[in-house]
Structures are given as structure tokens and as C-alpha cells.
C-alpha positions in Angstrom: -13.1 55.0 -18.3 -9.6 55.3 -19.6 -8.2 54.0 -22.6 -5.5 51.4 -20.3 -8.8 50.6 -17.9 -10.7 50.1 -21.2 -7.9 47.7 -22.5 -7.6 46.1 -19.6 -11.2 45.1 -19.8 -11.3 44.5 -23.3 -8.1 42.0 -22.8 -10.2 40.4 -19.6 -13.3 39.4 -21.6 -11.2 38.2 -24.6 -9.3 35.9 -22.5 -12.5 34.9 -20.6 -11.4 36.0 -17.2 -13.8 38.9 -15.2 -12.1 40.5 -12.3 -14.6 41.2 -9.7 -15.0 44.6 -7.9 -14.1 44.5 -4.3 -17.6 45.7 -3.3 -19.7 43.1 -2.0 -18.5 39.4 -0.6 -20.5 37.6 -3.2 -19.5 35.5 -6.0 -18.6 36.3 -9.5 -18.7 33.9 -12.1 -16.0 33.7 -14.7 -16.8 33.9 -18.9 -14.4 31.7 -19.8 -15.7 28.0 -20.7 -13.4 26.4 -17.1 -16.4 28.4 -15.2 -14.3 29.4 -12.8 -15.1 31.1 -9.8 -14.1 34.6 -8.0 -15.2 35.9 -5.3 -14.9 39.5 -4.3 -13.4 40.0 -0.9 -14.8 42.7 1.3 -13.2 46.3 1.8 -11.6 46.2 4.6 -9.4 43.1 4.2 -8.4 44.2 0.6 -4.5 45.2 0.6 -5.0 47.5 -2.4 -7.1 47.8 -6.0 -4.4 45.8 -7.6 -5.2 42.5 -5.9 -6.9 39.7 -7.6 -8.7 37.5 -5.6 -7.7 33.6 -5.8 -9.9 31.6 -8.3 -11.7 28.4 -7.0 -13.1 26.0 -9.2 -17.1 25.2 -9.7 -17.6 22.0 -8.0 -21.5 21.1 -8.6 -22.9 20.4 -5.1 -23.9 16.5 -5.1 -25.5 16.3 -2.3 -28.0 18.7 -3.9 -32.3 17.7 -4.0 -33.5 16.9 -7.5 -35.9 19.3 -8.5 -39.7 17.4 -7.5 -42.1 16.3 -10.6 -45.1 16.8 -8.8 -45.6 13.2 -8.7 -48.7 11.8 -7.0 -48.5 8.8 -4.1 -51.0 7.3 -1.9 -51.0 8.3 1.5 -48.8 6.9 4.1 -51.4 7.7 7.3 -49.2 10.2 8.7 -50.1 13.8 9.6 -47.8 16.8 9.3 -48.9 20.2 10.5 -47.7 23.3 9.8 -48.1 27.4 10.6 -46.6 29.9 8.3 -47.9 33.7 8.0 -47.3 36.3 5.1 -45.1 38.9 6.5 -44.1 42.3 4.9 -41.3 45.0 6.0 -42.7 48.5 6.9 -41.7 49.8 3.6 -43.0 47.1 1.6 -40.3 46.2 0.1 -39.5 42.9 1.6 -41.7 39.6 1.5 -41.2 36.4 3.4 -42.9 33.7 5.6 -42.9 34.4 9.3 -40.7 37.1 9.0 -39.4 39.5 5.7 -36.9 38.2 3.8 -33.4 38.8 4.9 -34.9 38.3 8.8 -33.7 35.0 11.1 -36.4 32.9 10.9 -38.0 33.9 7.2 -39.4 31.3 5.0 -38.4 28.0 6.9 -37.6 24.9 5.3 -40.3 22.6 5.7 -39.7 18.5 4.8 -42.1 15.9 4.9 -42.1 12.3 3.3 -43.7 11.4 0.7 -47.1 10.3 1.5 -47.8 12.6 4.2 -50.8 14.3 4.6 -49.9 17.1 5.2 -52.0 20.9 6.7 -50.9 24.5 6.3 -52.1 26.6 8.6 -51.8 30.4 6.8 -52.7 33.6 8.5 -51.8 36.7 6.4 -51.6 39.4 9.6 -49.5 42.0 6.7 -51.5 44.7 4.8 -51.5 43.2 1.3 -53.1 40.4 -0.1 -51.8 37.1 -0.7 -52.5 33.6 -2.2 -50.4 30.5 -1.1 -49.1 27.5 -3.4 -46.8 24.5 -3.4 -45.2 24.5 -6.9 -42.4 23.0 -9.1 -41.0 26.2 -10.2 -40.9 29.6 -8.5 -41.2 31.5 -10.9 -43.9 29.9 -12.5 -47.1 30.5 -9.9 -49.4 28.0 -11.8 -46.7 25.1 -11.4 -48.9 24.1 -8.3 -48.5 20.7 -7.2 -51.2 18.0 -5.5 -54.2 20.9 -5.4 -51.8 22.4 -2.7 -53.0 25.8 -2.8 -55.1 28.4 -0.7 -56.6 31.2 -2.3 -55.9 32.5 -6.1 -54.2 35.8 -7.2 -57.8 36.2 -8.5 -59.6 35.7 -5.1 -56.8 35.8 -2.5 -56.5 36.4 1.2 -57.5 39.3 2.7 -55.6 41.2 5.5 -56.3 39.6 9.0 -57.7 36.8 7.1 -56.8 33.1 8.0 -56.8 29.9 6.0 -55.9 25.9 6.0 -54.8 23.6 3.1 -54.5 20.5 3.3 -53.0 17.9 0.6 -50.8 14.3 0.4 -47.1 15.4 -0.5 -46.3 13.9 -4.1 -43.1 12.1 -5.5 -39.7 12.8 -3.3 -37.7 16.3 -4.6 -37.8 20.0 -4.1 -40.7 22.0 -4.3 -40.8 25.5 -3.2 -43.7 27.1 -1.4 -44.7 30.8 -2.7 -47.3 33.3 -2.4 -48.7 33.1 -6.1 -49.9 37.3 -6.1 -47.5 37.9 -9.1 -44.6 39.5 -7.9 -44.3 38.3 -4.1 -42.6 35.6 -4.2 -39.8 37.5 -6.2 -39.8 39.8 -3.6 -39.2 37.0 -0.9 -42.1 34.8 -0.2 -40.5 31.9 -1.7 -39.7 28.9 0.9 -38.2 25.0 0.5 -41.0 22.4 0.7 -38.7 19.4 0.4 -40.2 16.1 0.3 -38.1 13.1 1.5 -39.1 9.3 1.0 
């Protein structure tokens, strides 16, 4: 790096400004305290390396689902059914539900109201071996929710093997359904269970 591309930078992190490299059309996220936004344009439409991209503001989404507490409810005497199936690319190197991450049709959003009871019907057709959950957090495999889980990273599905869990959805939020094998749903197995009232 040269010494004016090295002042330049220094200059852009002192006044709390990062100038996003016109690589990838995904979002930077500004240092300064205003949390402004910048997002890098691709390539092709860029004019020259001397063009900054417009700033937009953060607005936080409202419309956004409060995180779920895991809450438990009586049930409400409706059914909800359900197929999903662990699914890995070739090269192992993508997870998902029905289909590898990145894929149409990968881990699809699944809502129910609160009070349903509610089956998964799991069939793990990949080569690896997987365990299913419905937890709070992610990241957090043992944040499972209303017994909702099949299998245990300890004792989990076989390949070919085939599987049903059944369990009352809890208190209204977001929930996220994962494979609980450490690691997997990092690399993609990681779905929306939302649960409406």
C-alpha cells in the first residue's frame, strides 16, 4: 500500500467513514456513530475507482418478528404437518433443508400459530449425519424449545434414515430450525420456524 492510499485510509477511519471496495453488491457498514450505510455497487456499472457510492441511512426494519422465548401454551386442536430433508452439495460444502444452501427452495420458512400441534417429518437422504432441533438461538444448538427435537449430536440420524417429531408450538416469535451436529447449521441448515398468534 502507498503512503497517499495509507493516508487516505488512515483519514477514512479517523473521520468514521469506510469506503467499500466495488467487489461484491453487499453492504458495508459505516464506523462512524450515524451507522450509516454503503453499499458496494457491482463492477460493471462502476464509472471508475474514484466513485463513492451514495450513503443510505440504517432504518431498523419494524415490521421485523421479535425473537421467540420459548414460551409454552396449551394446544389449540390444530394439526400442522410438515416434510423437510437434510440436504448436502457434492462437495460438502453446503448444508440446507430440501435443498443446499444458496439453492431455490433451501430451508423454507415454516409458520404456525401458537398452539399448534405441530409434526416434522425428517428424512436425511445426504451422506452425513444429522440431528434436528427448534431453538431460540442458532448458534446455540441446545436452545431447543418445547422438546422439539429428533435425534442428538450424540445419537443422530443415520444416512437413509427417517424420523418424526412432534411438539405444540410455544409463545408467538422467531425461532429458527437447525440441524444441531455442531457445525451444520453454520454451514446452512438453519431455517425460520416463525410462530404467529
Amino acid at each position: 500500500m502507498g503512503i497517499s492510499a495509507a493516508l487516505v485510509f488512515a483519514s477514512m477511519i479517523y473521520f468514521g467513514s469506510f469506503l467499500c471496495l466495488p467487489v461484491e453488491d453487499v453492504a458495508c457498514v459505516s464506523l462512524s456513530t450515524a451507522e450509516t450505510r454503503i453499499t458496494a455497487a457491482p463492477v460493471d456499472i462502476i464509472p471508475s475507482v474514484t466513485s463513492i457510492p451514495n450513503t443510505t441511512p440504517v432504518v431498523p426494519n419494524s415490521s421485523a418478528i421479535p425473537i421467540g422465548t420459548g414460551g409454552i401454551v396449551a394446544p389449540n386442536g390444530n394439526k400442522q404437518s410438515f416434510n423437510l430433508s437434510f440436504e448436502m452439495s457434492p462437495d460438502f460444502t453446503k448444508y440446507g433443508f430440501d435443498e443446499p444452501i444458496g439453492s431455490p427452495g433451501a430451508n423454507p420458512d415454516i409458520k404456525v400459530h401458537s398452539g399448534d400441534t405441530v409434526t416434522i417429518h425428517l428424512s436425511n437422504p445426504s451422506h452425513s449425519f444429522h440431528a434436528f432441533g427448534i431453538v431460540t438461538d442458532p448458534q446455540d444448538p441446545s436452545s431447543i424449545v418445547w422438546n422439539a427435537q429428533f435425534k442428538t449430536p450424540d445419537n443422530p440420524m443415520k444416512p437413509k434414515e427417517t424420523g418424526d417429531v412432534t411438539f405444540v408450538a410455544g409463545t408467538p416469535g422467531l425461532y429458527h430450525y437447525i440441524c444441531t451436529v455442531p457445525g451444520h447449521a453454520a454451514l446452512g441448515m438453519d431455517g425460520n420456524f416463525i410462530v404467529e398468534k
